[in-house]
PQR file of N, CA, C, O and H, with PARSE charges and radii, in Angstrom:
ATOM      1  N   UNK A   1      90.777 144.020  61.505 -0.4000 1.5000
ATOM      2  CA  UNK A   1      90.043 144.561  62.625 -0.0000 2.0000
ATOM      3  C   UNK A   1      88.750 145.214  62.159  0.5500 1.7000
ATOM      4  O   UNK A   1      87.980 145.288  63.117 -0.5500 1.4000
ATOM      5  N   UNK A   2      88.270 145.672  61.139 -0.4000 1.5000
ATOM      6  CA  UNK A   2      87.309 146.450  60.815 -0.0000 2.0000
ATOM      7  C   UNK A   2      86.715 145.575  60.531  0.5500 1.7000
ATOM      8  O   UNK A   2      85.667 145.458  61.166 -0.5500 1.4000
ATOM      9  H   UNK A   2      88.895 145.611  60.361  0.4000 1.0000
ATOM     10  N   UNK A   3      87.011 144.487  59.461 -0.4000 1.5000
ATOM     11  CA  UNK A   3      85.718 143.502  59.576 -0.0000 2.0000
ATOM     12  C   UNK A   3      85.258 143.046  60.864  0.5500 1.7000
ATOM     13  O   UNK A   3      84.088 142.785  61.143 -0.5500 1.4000
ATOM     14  H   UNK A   3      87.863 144.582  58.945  0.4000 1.0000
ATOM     15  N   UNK A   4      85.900 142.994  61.357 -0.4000 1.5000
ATOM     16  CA  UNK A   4      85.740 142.122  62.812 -0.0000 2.0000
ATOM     17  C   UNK A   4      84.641 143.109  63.361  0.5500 1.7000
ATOM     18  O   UNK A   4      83.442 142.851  63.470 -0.5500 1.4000
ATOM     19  H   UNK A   4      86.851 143.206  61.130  0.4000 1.0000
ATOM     20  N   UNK A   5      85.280 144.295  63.690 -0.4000 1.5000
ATOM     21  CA  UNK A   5      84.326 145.159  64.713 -0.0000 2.0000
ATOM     22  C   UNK A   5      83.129 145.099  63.738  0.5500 1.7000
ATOM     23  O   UNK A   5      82.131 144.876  64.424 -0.5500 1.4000
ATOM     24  H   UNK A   5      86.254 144.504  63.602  0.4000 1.0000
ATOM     25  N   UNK A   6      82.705 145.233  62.059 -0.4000 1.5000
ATOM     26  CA  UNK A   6      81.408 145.294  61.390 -0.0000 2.0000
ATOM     27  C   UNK A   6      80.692 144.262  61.492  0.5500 1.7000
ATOM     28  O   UNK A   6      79.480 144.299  61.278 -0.5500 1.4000
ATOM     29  H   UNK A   6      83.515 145.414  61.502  0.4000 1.0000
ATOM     30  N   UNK A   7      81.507 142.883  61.929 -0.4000 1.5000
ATOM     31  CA  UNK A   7      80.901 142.191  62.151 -0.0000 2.0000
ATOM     32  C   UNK A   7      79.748 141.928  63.377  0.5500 1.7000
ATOM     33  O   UNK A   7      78.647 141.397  63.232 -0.5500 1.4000
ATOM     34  H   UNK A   7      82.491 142.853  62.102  0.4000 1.0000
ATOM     35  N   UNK A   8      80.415 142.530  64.776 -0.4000 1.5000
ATOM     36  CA  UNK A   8      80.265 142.716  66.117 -0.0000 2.0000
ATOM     37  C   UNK A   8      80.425 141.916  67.040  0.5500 1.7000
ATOM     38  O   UNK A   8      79.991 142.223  68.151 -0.5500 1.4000
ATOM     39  H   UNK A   8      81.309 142.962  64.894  0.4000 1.0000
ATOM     40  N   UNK A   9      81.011 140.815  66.864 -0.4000 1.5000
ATOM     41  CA  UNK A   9      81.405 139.945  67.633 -0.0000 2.0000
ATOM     42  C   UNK A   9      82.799 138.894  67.212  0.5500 1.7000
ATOM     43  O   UNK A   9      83.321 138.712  66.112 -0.5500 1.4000
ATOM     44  H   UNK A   9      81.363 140.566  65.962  0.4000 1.0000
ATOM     45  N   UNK A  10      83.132 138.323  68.540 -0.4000 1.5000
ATOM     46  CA  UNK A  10      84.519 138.129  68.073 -0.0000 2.0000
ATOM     47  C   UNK A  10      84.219 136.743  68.202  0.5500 1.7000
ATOM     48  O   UNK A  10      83.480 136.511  69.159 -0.5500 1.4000
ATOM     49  H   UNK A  10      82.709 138.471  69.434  0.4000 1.0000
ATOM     50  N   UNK A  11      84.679 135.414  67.311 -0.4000 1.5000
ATOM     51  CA  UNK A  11      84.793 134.035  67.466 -0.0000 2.0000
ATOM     52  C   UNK A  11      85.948 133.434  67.934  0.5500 1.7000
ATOM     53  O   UNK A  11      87.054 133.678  67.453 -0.5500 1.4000
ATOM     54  H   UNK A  11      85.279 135.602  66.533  0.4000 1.0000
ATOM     55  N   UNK A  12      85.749 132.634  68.880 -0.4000 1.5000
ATOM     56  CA  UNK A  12      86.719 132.507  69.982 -0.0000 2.0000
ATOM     57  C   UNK A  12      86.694 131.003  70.154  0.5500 1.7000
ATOM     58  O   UNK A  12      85.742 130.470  70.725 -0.5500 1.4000
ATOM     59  H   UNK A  12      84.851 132.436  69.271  0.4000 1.0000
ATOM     60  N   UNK A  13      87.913 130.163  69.584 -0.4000 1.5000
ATOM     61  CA  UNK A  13      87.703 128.678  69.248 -0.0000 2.0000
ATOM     62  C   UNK A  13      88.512 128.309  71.061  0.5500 1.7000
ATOM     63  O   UNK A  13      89.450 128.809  71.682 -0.5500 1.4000
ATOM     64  H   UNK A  13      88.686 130.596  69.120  0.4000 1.0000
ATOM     65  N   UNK A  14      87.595 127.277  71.319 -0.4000 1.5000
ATOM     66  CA  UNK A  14      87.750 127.056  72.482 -0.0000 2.0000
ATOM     67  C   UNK A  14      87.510 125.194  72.709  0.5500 1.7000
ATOM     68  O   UNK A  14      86.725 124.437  72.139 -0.5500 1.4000
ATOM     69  H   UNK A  14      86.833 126.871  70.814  0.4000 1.0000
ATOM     70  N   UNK A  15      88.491 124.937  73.717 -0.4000 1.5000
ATOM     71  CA  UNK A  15      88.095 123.244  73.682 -0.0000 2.0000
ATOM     72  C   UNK A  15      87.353 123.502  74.776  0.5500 1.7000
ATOM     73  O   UNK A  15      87.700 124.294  75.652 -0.5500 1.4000
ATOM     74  H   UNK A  15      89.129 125.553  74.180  0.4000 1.0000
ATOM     75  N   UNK A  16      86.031 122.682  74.781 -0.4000 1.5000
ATOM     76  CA  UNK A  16      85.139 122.196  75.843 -0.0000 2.0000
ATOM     77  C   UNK A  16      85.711 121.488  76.842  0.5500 1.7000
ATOM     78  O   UNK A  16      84.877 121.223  77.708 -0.5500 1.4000
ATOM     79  H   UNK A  16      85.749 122.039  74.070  0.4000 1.0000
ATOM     80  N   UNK A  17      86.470 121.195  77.008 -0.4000 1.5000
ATOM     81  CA  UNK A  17      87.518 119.555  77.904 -0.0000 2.0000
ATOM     82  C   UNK A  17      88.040 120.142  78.879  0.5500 1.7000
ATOM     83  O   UNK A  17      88.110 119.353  79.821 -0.5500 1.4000
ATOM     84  H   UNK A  17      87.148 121.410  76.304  0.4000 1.0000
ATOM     85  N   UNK A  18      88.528 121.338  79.184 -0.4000 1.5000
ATOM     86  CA  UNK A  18      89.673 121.804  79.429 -0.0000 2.0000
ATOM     87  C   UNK A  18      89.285 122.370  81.086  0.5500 1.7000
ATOM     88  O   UNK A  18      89.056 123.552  81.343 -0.5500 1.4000
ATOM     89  H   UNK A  18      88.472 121.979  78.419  0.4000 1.0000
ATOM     90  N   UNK A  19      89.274 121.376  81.992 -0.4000 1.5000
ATOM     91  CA  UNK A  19      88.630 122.313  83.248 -0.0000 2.0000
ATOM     92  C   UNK A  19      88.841 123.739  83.772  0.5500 1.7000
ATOM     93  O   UNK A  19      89.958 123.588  84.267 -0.5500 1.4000
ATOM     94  H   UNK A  19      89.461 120.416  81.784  0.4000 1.0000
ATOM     95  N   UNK A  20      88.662 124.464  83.899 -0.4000 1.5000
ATOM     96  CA  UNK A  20      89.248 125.755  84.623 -0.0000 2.0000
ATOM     97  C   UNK A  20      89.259 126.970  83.551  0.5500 1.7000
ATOM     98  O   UNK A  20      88.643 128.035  83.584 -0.5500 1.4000
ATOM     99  H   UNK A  20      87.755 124.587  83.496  0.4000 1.0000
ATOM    100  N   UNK A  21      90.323 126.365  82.421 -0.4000 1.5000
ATOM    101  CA  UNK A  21      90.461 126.893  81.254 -0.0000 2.0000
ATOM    102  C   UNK A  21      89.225 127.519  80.328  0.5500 1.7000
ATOM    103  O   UNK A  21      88.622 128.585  80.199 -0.5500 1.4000
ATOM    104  H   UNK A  21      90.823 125.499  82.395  0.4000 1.0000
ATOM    105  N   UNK A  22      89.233 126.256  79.799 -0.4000 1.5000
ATOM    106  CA  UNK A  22      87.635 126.197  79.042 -0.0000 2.0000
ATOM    107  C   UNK A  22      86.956 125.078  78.690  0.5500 1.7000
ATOM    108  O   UNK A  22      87.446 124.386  77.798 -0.5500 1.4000
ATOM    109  H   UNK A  22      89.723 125.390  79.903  0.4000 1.0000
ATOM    110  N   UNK A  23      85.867 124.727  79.227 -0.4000 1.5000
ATOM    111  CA  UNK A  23      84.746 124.060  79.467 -0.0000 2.0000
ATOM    112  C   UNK A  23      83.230 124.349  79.243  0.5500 1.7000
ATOM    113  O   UNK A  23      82.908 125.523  79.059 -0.5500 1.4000
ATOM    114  H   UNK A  23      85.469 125.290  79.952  0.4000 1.0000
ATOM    115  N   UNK A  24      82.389 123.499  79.243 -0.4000 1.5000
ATOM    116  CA  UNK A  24      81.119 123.143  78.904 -0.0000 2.0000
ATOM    117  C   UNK A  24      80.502 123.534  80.250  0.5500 1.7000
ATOM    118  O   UNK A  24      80.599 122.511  80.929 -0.5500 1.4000
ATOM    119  H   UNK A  24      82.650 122.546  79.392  0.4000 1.0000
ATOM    120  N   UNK A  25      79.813 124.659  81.117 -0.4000 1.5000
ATOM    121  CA  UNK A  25      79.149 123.838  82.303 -0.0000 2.0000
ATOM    122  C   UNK A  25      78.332 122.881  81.796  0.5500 1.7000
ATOM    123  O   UNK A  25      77.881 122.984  80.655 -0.5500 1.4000
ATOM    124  H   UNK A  25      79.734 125.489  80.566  0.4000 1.0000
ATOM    125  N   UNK A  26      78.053 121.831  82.607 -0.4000 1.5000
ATOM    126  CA  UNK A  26      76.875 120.991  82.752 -0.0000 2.0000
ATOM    127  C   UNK A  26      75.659 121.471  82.978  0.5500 1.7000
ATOM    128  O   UNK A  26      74.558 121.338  82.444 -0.5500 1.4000
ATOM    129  H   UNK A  26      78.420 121.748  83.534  0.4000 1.0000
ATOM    130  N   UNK A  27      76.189 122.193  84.091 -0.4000 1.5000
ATOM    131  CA  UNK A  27      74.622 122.850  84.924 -0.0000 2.0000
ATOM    132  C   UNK A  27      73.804 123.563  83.568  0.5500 1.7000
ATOM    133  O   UNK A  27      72.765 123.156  83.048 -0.5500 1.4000
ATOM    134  H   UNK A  27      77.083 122.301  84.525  0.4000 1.0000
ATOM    135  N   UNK A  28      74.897 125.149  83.055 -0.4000 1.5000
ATOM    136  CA  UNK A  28      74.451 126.312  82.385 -0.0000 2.0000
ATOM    137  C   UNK A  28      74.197 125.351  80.895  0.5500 1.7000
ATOM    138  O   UNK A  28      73.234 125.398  80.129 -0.5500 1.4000
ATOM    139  H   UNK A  28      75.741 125.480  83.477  0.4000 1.0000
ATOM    140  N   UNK A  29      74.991 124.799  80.848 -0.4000 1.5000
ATOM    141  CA  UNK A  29      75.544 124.613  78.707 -0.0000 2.0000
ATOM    142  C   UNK A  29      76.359 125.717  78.261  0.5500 1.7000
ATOM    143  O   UNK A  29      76.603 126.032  77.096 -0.5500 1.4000
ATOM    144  H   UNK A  29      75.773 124.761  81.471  0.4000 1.0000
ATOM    145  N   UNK A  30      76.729 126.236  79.267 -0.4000 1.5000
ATOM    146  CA  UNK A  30      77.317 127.770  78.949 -0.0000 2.0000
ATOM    147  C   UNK A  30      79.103 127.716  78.623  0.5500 1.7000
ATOM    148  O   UNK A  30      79.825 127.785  79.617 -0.5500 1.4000
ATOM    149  H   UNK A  30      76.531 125.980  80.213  0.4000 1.0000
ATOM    150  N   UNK A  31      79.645 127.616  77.500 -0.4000 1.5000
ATOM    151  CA  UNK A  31      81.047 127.693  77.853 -0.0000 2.0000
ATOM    152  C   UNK A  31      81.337 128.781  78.729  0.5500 1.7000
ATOM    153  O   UNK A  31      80.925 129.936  78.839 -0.5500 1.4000
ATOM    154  H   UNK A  31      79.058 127.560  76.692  0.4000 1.0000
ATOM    155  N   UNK A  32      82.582 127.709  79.612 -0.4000 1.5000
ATOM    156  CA  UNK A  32      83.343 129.154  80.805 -0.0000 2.0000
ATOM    157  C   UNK A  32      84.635 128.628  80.776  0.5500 1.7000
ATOM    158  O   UNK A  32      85.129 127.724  80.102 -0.5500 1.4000
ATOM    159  H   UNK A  32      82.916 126.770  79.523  0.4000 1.0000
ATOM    160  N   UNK A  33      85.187 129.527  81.825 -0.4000 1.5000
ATOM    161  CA  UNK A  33      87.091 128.836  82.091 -0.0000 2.0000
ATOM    162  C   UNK A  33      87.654 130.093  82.204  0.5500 1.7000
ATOM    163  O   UNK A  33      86.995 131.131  82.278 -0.5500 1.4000
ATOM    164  H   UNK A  33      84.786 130.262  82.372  0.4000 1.0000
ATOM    165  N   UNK A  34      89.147 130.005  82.223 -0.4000 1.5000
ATOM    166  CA  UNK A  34      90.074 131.724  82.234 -0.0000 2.0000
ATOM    167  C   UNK A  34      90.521 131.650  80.512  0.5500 1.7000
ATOM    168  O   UNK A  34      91.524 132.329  80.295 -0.5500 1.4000
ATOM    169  H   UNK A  34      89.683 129.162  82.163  0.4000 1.0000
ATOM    170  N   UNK A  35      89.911 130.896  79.174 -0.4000 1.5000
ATOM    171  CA  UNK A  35      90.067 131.634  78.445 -0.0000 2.0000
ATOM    172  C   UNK A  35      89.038 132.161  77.690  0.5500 1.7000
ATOM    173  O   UNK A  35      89.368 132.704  76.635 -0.5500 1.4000
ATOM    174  H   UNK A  35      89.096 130.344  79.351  0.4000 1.0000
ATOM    175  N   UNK A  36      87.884 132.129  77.980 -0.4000 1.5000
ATOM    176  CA  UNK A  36      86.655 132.241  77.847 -0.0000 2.0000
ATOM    177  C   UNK A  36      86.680 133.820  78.244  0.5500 1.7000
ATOM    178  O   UNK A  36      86.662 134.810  77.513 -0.5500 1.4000
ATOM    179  H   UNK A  36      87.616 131.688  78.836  0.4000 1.0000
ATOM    180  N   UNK A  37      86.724 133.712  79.570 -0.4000 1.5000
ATOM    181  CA  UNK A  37      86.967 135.258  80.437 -0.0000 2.0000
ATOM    182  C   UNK A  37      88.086 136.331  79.779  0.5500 1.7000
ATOM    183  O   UNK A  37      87.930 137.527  79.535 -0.5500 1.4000
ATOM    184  H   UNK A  37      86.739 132.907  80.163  0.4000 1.0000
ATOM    185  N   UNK A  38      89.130 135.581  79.603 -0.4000 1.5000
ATOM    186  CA  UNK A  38      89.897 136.830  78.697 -0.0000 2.0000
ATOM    187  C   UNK A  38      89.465 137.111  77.792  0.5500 1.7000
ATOM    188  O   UNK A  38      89.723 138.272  77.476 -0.5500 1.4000
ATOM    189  H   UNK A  38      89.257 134.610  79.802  0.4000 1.0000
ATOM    190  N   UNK A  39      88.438 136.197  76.660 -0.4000 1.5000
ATOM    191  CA  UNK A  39      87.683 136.201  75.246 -0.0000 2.0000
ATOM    192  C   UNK A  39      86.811 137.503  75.690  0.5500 1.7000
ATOM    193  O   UNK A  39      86.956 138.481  74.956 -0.5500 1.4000
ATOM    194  H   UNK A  39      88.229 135.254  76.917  0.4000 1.0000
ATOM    195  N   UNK A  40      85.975 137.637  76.731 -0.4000 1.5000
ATOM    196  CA  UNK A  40      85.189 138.415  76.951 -0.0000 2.0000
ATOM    197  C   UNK A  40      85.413 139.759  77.471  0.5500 1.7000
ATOM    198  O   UNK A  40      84.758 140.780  77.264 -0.5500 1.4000
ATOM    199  H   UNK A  40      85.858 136.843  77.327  0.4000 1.0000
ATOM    200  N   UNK A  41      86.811 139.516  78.425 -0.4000 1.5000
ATOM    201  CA  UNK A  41      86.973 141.092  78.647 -0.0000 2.0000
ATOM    202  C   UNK A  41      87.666 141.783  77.459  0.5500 1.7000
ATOM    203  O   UNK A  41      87.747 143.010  77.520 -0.5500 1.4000
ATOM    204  H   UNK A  41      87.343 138.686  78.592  0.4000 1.0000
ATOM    205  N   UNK A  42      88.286 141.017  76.152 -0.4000 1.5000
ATOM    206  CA  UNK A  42      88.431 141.537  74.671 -0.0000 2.0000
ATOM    207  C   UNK A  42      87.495 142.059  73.963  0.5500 1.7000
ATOM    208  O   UNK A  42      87.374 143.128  73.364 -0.5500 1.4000
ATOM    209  H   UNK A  42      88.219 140.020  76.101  0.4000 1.0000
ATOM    210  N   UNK A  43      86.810 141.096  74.124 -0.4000 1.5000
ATOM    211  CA  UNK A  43      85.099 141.745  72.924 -0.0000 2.0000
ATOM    212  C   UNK A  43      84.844 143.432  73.998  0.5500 1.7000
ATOM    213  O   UNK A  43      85.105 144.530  73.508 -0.5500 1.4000
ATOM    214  H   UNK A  43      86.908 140.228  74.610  0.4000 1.0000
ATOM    215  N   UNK A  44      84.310 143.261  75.448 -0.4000 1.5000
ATOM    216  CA  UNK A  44      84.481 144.263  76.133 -0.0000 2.0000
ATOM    217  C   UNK A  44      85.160 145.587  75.704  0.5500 1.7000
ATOM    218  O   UNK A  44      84.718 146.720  75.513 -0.5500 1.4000
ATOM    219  H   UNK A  44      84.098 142.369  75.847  0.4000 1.0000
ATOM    220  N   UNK A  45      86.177 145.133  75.636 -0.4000 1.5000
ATOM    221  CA  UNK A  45      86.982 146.412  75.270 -0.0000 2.0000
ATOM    222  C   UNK A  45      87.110 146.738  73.717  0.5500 1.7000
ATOM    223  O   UNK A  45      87.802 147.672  73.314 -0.5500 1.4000
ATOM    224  H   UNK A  45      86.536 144.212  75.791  0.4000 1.0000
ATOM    225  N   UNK A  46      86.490 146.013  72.997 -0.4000 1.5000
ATOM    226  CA  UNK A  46      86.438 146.072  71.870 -0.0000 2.0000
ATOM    227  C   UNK A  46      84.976 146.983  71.128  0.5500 1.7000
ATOM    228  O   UNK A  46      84.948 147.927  70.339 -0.5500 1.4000
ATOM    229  H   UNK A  46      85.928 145.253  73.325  0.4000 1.0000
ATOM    230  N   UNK A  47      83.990 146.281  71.728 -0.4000 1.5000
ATOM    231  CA  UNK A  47      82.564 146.199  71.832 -0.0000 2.0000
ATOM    232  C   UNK A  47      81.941 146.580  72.754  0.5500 1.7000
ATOM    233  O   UNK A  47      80.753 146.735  72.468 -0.5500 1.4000
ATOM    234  H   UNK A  47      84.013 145.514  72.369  0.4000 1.0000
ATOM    235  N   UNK A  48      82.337 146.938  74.313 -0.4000 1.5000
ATOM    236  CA  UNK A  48      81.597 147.779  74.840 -0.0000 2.0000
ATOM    237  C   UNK A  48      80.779 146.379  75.502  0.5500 1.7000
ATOM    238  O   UNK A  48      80.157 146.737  76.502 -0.5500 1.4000
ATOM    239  H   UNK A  48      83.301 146.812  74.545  0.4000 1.0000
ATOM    240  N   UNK A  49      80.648 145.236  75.290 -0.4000 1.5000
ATOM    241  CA  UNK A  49      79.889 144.155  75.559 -0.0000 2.0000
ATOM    242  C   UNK A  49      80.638 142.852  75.554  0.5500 1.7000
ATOM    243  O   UNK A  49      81.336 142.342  74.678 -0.5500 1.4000
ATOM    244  H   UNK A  49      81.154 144.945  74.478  0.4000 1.0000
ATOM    245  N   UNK A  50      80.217 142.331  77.108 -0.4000 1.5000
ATOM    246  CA  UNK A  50      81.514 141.224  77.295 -0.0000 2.0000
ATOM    247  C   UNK A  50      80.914 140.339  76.643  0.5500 1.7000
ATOM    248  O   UNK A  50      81.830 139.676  76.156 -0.5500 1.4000
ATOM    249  H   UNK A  50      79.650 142.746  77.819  0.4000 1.0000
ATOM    250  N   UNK A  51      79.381 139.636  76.124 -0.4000 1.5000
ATOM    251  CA  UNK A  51      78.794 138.827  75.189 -0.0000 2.0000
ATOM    252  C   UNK A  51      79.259 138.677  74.504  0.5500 1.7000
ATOM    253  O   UNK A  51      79.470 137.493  74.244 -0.5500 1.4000
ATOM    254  H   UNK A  51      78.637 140.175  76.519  0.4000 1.0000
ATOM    255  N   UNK A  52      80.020 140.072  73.305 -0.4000 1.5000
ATOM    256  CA  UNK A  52      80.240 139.846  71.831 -0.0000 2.0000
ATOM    257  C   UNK A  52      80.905 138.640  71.560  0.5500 1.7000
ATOM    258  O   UNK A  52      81.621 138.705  70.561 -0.5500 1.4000
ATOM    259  H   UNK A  52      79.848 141.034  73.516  0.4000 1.0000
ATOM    260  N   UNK A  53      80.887 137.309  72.274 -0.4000 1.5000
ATOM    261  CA  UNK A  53      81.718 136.317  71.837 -0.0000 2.0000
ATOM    262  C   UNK A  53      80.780 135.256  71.427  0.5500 1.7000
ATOM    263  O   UNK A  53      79.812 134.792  72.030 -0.5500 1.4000
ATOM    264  H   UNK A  53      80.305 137.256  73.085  0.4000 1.0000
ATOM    265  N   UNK A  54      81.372 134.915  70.044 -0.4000 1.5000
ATOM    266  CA  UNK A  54      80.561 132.836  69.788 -0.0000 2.0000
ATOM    267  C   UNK A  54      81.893 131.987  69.541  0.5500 1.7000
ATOM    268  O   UNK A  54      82.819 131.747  68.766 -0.5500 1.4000
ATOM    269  H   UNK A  54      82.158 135.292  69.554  0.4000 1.0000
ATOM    270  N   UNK A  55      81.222 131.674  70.943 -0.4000 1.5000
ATOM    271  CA  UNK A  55      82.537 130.508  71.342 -0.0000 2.0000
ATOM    272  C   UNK A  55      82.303 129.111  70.120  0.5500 1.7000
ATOM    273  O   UNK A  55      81.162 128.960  69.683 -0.5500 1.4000
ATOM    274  H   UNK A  55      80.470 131.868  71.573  0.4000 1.0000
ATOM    275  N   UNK A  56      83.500 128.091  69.601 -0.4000 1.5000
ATOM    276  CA  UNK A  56      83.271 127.562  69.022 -0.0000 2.0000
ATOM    277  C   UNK A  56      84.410 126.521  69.255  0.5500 1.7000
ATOM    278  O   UNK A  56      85.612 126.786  69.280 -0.5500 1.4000
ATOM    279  H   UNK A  56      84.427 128.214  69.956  0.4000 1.0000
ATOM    280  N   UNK A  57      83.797 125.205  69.432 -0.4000 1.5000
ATOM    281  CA  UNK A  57      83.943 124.291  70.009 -0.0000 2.0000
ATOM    282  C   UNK A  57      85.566 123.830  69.055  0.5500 1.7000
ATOM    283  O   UNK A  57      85.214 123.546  67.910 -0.5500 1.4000
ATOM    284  H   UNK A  57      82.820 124.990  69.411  0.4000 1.0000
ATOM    285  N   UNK A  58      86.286 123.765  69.120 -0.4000 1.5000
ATOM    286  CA  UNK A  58      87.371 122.827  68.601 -0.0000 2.0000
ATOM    287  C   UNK A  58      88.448 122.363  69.393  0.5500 1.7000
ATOM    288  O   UNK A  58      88.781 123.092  70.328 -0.5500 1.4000
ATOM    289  H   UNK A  58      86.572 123.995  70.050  0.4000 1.0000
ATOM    290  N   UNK A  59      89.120 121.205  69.201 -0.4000 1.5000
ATOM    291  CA  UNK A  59      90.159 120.608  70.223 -0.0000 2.0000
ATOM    292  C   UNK A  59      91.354 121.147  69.567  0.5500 1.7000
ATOM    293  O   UNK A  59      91.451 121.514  68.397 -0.5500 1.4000
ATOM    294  H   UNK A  59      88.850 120.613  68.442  0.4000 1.0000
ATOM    295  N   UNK A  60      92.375 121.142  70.611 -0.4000 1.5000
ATOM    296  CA  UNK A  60      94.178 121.770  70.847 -0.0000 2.0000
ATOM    297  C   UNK A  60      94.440 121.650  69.826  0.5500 1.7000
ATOM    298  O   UNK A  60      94.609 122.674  69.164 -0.5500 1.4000
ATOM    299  H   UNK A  60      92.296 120.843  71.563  0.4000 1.0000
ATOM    300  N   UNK A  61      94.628 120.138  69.100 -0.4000 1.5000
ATOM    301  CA  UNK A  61      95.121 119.918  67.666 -0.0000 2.0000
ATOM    302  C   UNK A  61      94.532 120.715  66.827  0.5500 1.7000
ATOM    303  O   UNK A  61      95.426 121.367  66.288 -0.5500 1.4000
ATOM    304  H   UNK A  61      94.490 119.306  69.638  0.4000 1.0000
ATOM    305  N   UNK A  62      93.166 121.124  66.282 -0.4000 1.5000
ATOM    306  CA  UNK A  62      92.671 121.859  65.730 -0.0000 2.0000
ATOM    307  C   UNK A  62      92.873 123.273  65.499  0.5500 1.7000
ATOM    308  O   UNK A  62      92.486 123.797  64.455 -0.5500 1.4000
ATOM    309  H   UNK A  62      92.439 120.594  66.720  0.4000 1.0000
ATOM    310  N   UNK A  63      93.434 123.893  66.377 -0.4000 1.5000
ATOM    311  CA  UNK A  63      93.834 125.570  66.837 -0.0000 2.0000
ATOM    312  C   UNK A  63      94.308 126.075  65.733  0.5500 1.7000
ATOM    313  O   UNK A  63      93.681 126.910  65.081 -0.5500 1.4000
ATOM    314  H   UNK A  63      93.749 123.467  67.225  0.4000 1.0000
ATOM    315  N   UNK A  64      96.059 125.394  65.233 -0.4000 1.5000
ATOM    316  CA  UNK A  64      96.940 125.601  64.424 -0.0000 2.0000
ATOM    317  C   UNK A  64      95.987 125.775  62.809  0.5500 1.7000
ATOM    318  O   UNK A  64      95.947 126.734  62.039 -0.5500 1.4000
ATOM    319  H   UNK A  64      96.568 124.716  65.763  0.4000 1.0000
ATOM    320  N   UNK A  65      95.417 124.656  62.748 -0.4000 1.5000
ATOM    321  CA  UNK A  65      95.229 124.993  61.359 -0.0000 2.0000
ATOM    322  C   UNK A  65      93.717 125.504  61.143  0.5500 1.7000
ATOM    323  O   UNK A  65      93.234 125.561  60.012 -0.5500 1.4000
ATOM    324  H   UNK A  65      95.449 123.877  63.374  0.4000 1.0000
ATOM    325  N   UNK A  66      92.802 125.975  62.611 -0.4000 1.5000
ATOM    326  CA  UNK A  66      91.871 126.793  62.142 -0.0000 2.0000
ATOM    327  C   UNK A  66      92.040 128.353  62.115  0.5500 1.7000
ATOM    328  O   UNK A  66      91.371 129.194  61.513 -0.5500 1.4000
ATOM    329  H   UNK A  66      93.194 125.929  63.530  0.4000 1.0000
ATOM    330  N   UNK A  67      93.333 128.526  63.098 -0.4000 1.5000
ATOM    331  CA  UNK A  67      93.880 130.053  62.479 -0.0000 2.0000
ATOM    332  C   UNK A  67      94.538 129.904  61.087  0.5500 1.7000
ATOM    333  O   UNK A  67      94.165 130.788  60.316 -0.5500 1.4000
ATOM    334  H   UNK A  67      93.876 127.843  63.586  0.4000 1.0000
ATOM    335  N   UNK A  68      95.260 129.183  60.654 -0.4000 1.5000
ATOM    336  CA  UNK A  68      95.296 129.409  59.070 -0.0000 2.0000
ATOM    337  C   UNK A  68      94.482 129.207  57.965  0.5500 1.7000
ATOM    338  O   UNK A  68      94.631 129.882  56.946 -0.5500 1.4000
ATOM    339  H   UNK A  68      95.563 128.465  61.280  0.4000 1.0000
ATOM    340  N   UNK A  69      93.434 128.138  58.089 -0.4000 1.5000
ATOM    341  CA  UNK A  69      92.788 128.282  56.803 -0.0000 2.0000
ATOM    342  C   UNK A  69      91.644 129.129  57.385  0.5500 1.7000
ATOM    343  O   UNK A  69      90.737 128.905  56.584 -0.5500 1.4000
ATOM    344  H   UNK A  69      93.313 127.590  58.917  0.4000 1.0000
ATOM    345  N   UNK A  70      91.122 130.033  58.378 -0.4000 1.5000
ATOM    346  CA  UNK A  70      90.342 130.742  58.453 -0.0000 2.0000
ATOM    347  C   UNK A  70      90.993 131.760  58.770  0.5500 1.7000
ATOM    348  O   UNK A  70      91.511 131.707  59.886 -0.5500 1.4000
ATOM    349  H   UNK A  70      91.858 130.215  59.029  0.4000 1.0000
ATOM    350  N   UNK A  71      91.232 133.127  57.889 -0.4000 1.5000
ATOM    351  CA  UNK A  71      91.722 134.570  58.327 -0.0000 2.0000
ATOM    352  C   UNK A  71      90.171 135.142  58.935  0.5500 1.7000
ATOM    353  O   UNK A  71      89.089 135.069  58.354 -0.5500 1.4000
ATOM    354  H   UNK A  71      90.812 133.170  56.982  0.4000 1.0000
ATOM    355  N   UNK A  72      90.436 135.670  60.162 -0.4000 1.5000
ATOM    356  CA  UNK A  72      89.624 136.710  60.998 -0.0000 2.0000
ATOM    357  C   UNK A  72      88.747 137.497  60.409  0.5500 1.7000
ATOM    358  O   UNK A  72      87.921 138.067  61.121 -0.5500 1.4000
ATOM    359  H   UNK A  72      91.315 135.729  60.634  0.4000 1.0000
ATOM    360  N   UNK A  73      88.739 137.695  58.992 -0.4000 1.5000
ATOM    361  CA  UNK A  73      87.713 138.466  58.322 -0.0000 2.0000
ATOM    362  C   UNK A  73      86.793 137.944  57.922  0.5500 1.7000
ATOM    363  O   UNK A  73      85.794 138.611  57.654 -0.5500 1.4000
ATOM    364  H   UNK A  73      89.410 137.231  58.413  0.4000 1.0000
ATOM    365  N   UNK A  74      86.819 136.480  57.735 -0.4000 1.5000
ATOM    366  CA  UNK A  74      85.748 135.472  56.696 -0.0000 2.0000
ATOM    367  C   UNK A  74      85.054 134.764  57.741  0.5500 1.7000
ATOM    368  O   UNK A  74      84.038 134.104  57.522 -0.5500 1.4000
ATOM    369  H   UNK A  74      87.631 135.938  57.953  0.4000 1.0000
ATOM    370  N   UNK A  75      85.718 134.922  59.148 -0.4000 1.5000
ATOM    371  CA  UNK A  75      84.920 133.893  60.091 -0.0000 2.0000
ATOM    372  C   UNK A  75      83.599 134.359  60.094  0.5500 1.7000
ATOM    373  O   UNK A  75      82.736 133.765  60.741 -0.5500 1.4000
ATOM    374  H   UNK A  75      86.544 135.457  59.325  0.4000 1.0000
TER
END
């Protein structure tokens, strides 16, 4: 957690595909969805700023093994 907060923002692996969830708008380029939104009211309460997030694009299969070979401090 301390790296994290020195860092100031939290990275938040998210699939683009995922309607509702998490997605690409078209319109913005902006990732959104309901896990995007929980990503942000975390940094929020973390950071004081629902921004603190860089969303980063990876698919379902991917999840598992980018929480293990990346620990939260090195991201």
């Amino acid at each position: 957690m301390a790296a994290i907060y020195r860092r100031g923002y939290l990275i938040v692996g998210v699939d683009q595909t995922t309607p509702l969830l998490s997605y690409r708008d078209p319109v913005t380029g902006r990732v959104d969805g309901f896990n995007v939104a929980i990503a942000r009211q975390v940094a929020k309460a973390i950071f004081g700023d629902e921004n603190a997030i860089k969303p980063v694009a990876i698919t379902s299969a991917q999840r598992k093994s980018a929480i293990e070979s990346h620990p939260a401090a090195t991201w």
